[in-house]
C-alpha positions as semicolon CSV with decimal commas, in nm:
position;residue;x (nm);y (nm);z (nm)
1;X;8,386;9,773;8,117
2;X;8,563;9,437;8,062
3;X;8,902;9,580;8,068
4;X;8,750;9,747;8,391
5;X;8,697;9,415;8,544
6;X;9,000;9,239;8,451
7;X;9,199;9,517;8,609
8;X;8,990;9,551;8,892
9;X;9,025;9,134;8,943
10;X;9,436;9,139;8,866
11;X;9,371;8,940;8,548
12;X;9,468;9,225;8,325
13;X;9,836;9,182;8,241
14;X;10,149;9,469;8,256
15;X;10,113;9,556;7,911
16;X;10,226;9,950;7,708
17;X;9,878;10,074;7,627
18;X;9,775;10,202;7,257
19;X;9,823;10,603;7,329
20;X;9,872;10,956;7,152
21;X;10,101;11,029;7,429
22;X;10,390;11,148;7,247
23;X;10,746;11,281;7,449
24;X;10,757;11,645;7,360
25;X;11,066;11,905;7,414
26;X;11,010;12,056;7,791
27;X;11,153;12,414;7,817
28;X;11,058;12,532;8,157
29;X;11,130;12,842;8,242
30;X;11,342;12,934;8,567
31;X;11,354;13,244;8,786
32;X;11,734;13,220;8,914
33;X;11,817;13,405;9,269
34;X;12,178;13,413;9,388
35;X;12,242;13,502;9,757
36;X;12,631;13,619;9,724
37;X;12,674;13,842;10,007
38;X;12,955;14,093;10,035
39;X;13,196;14,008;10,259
40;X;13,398;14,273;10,340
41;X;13,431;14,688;10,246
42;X;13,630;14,612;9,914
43;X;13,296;14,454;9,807
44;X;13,459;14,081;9,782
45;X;13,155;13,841;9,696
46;X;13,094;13,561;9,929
47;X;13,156;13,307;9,665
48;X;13,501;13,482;9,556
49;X;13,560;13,549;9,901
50;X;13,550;13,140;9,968
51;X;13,693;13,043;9,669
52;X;13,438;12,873;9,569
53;X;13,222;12,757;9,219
54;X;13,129;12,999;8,988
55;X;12,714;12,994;8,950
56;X;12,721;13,044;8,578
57;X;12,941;12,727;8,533
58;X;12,762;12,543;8,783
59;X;12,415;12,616;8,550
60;X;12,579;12,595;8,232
61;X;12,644;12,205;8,328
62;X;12,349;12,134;8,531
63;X;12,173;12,260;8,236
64;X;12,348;12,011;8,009
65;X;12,378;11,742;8,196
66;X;11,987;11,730;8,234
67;X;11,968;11,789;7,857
68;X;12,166;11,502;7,819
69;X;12,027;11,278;8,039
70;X;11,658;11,333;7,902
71;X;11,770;11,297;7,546
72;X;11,663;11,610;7,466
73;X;11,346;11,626;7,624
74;X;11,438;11,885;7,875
75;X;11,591;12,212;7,801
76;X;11,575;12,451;8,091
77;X;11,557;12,828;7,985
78;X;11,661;13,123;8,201
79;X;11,446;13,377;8,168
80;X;11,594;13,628;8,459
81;X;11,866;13,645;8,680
82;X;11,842;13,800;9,025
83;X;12,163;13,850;9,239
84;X;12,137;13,960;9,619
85;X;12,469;14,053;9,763
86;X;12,360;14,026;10,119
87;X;12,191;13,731;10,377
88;X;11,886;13,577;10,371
89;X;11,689;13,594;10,689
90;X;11,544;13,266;10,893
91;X;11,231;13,192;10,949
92;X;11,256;13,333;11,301
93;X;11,418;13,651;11,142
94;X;11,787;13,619;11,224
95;X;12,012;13,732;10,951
96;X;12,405;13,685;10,925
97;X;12,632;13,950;10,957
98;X;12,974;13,903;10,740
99;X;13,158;13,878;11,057
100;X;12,884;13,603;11,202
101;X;12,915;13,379;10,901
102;X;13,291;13,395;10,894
103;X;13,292;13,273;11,213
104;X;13,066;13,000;11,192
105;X;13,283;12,884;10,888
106;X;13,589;12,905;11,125
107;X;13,396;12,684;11,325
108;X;13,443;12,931;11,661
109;X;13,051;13,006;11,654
110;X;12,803;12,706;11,564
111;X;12,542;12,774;11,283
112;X;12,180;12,942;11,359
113;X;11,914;12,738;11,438
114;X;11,624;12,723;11,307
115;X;11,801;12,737;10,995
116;X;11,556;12,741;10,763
117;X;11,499;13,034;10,535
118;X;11,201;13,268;10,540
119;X;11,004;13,114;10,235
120;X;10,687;13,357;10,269
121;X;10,916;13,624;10,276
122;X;11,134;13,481;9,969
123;X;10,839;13,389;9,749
124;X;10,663;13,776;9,854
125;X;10,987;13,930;9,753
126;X;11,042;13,806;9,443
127;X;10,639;13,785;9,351
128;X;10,707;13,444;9,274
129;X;10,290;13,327;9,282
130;X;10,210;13,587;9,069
131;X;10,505;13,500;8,808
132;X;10,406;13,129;8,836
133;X;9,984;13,240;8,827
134;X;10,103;13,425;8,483
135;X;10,298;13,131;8,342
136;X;10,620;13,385;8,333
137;X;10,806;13,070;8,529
138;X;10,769;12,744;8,601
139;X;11,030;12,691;8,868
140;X;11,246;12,868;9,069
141;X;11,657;12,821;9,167
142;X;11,782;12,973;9,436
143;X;12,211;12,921;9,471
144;X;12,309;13,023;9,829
145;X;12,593;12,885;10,027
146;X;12,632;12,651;10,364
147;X;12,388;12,714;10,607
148;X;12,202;12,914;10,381
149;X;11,848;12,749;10,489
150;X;11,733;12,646;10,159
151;X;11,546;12,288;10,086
152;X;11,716;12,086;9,811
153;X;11,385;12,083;9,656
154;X;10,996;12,196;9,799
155;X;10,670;12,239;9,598
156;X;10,441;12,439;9,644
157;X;10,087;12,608;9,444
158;X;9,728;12,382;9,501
159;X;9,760;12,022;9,569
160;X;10,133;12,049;9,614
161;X;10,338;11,718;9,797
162;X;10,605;11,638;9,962
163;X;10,901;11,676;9,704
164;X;11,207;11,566;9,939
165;X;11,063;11,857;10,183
166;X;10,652;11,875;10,300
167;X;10,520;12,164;10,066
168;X;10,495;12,508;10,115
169;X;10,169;12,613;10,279
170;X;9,945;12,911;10,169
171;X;10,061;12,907;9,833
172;X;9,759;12,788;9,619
173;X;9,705;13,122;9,436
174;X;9,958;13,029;9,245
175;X;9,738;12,852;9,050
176;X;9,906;12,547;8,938
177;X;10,210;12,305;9,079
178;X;10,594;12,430;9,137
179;X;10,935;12,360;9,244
180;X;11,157;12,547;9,400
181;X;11,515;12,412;9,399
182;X;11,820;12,487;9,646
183;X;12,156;12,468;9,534
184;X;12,502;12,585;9,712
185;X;12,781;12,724;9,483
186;X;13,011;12,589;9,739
187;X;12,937;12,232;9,634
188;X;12,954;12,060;9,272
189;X;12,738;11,976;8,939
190;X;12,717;11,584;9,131
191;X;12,507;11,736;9,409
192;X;12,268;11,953;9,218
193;X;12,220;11,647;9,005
194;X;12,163;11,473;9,363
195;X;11,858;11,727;9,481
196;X;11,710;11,720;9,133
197;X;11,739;11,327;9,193
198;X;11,535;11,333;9,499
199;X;11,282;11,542;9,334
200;X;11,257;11,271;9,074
201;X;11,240;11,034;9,375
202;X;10,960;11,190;9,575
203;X;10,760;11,327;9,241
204;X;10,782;10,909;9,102
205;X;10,634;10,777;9,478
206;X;10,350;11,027;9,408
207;X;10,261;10,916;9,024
208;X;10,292;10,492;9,107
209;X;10,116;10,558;9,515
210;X;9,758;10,390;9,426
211;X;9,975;10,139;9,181
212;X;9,896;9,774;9,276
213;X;10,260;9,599;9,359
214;X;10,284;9,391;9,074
215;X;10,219;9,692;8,839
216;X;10,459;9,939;9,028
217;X;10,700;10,006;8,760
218;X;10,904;10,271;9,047
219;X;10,978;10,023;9,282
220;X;11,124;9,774;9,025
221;X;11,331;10,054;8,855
222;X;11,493;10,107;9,249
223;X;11,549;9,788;9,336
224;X;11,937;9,724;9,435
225;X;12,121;9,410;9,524
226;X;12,109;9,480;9,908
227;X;11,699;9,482;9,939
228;X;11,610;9,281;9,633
229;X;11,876;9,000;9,609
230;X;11,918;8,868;9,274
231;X;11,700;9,159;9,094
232;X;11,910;9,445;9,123
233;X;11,756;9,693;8,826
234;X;11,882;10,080;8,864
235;X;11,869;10,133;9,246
236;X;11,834;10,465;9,366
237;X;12,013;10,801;9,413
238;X;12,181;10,671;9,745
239;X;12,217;10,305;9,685
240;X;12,383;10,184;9,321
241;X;12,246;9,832;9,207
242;X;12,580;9,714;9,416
243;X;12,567;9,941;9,728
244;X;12,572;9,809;10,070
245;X;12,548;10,141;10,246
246;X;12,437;10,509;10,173
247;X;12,680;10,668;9,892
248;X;12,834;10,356;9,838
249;X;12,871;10,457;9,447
250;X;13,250;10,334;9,417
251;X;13,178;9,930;9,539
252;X;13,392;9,731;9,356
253;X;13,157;9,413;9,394
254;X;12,998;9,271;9,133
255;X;12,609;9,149;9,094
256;X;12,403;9,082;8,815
257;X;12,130;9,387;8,751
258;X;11,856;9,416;8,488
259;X;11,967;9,818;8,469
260;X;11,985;9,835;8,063
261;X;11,673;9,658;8,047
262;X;11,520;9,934;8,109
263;X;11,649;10,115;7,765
264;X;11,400;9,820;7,628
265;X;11,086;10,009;7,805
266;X;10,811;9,893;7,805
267;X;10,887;9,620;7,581
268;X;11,103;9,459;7,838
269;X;11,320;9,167;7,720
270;X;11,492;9,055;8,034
271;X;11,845;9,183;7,992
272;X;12,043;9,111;8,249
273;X;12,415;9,181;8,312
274;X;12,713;9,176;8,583
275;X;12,781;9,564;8,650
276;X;13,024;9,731;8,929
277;X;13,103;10,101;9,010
278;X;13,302;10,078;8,682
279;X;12,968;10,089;8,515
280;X;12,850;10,414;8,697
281;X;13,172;10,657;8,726
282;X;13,415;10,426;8,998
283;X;13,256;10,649;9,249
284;X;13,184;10,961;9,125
285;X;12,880;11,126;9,231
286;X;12,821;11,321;8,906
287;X;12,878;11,047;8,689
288;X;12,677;10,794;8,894
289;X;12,366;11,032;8,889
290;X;12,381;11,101;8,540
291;X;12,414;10,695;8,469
292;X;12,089;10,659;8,694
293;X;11,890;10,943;8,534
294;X;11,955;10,863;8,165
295;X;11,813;10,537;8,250
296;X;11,438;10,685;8,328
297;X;11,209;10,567;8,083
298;X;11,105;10,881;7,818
299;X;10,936;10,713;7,528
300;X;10,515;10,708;7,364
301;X;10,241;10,555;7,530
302;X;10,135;10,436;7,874
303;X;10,149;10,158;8,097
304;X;9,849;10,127;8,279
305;X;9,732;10,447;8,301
306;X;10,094;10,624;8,357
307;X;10,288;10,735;8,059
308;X;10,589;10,579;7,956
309;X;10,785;10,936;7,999
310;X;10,865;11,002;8,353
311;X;11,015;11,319;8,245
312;X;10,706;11,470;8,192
313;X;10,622;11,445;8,540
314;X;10,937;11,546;8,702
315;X;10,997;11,846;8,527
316;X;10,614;11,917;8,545
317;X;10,430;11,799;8,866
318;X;10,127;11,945;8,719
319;X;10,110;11,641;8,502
320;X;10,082;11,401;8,840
């Protein structure tokens, strides 16, 4: 009751709370679904057809990279692979045709609108609430291509939230939280690492959003020079402690940033240092990501109230 009152009053301080709270090894399990249509008689693959990234190599890192990043706390398993060699349809139930694609990427046709895939119809076909309901998966990855109408990342199952998309409605049989992620094998490692860092994003606003300001432990880890002047910490996936505009991961410019403080969590001992894009990559959108992610906290304990590993809520939004 007396630690109720002083928190209730402001006079209990930010301080790591005595916990059994341990960081365990996460290995969810993901349902992959690749939409690599064939593009012509000979049975050329979309992705071949393009010349674009291999899926397997595009996982293989992802996978790794995330490993990395969480020390070891995450290890994502495969546990099936589905491939669909043809189109996905809209939401309005408009498919493309080979020929109708082609010419949208020749830019003579412009792309169908809405674009947005048929999620009822995607998480039906694949029994995906079921598989979820029976703990088979946690999460789902669909790989698709431009235009292909997936969300970078959208939850869905009972009491799901906005995870950089609102969630999917009618999906609370599936008895418990989920994520499905959309990637594009026409793009790189850096931008799946950039949806999975929204998801972190929009999962972290959830877990600090009844969090009195001065115990907000998000918004200090995003500050950047540009809002916060003077106490830049790790900014944010779009804006680098030094950023002065949106992907602005290669500024020269140097500012002083509390960033490897945050390696002291929670036992904070005000390190501060001058950094530049030479600290996260010189530009490079993988390497920048990867800097900001290995910087989320992922130790024991809590801090009042939320633990002190953020992984276990991004990977599981169960946990929020």
């Amino acid at each position: 009751m007396i630690d109720f009152l002083k928190i209730l009053f402001g006079l209990k301080k930010n301080v790591p709370e005595p916990s059994l709270d341990l960081p365990v090894v996460l290995t969810p399990r993901v349902l992959l679904v690749v939409f690599d249509p064939m593009m012509n008689p000979a049975g050329e693959k979309l992705s071949k057809f393009a010349g674009w990234n291999p899926v397997e190599t595009l996982i293989n890192e992802y996978i790794r990279d995330i490993t990395e990043c969480s020390a070891g706390l995450v290890r994502y398993q495969i546990v099936e692979r589905i491939e669909i060699n043809e189109f996905p349809p809209k939401i309005d139930g408009f498919r493309y045709t080979p020929q109708t694609f082609a010419e949208v990427m020749r830019r003579s046709s412009p792309p169908h609108q809405p674009d947005l895939i048929n999620y009822n119809e995607f998480l039906t076909r694949f029994n995906i609430l079921r598989r979820i309901a029976q703990r088979e998966i946690d999460e789902v990855w669909a790989f698709g291509f431009p235009h292909a109408g997936f969300y970078e990342s959208v939850m869905g199952g009972p009491g799901a939230f906005f995870c950089n998309a609102d969630p999917l409605i009618g999906t609370s049989r599936a008895g418990r939280r989920f994520i499905i992620m959309g990637f594009s094998y026409e793009r790189g490692v850096g931008e799946m690492l950039e949806s999975f860092g929204h998801r972190a994003e929009s999962i972290m606003e959830k877990v600090y959003q009844r969090t009195r300001p001065s115990e907000n432990l998000w918004k200090k880890f995003i500050r950047y020079e540009q809002t916060h002047p003077g106490q830049a910490e790790c900014g944010n996936v779009h804006f680098a402690p030094n950023s002065e505009r949106d992907y602005d991961w290669g500024n020269p410019r140097t500012v002083l940033s509390r960033c490897d403080d945050w390696y002291n969590f929670p036992a904070f001992k005000g390190t501060i240092k001058p950094v530049n894009c030479a600290e996260w990559g010189g530009g490079d959108i993988r390497a920048h990501h990867k800097w900001w992610l290995s910087h989320f906290p992922k130790v024991a304990g809590r801090t009042n109230g939320i633990a002190n590993n953020w992984w276990q809520y991004i990977i599981d939004p169960n946990h929020v």
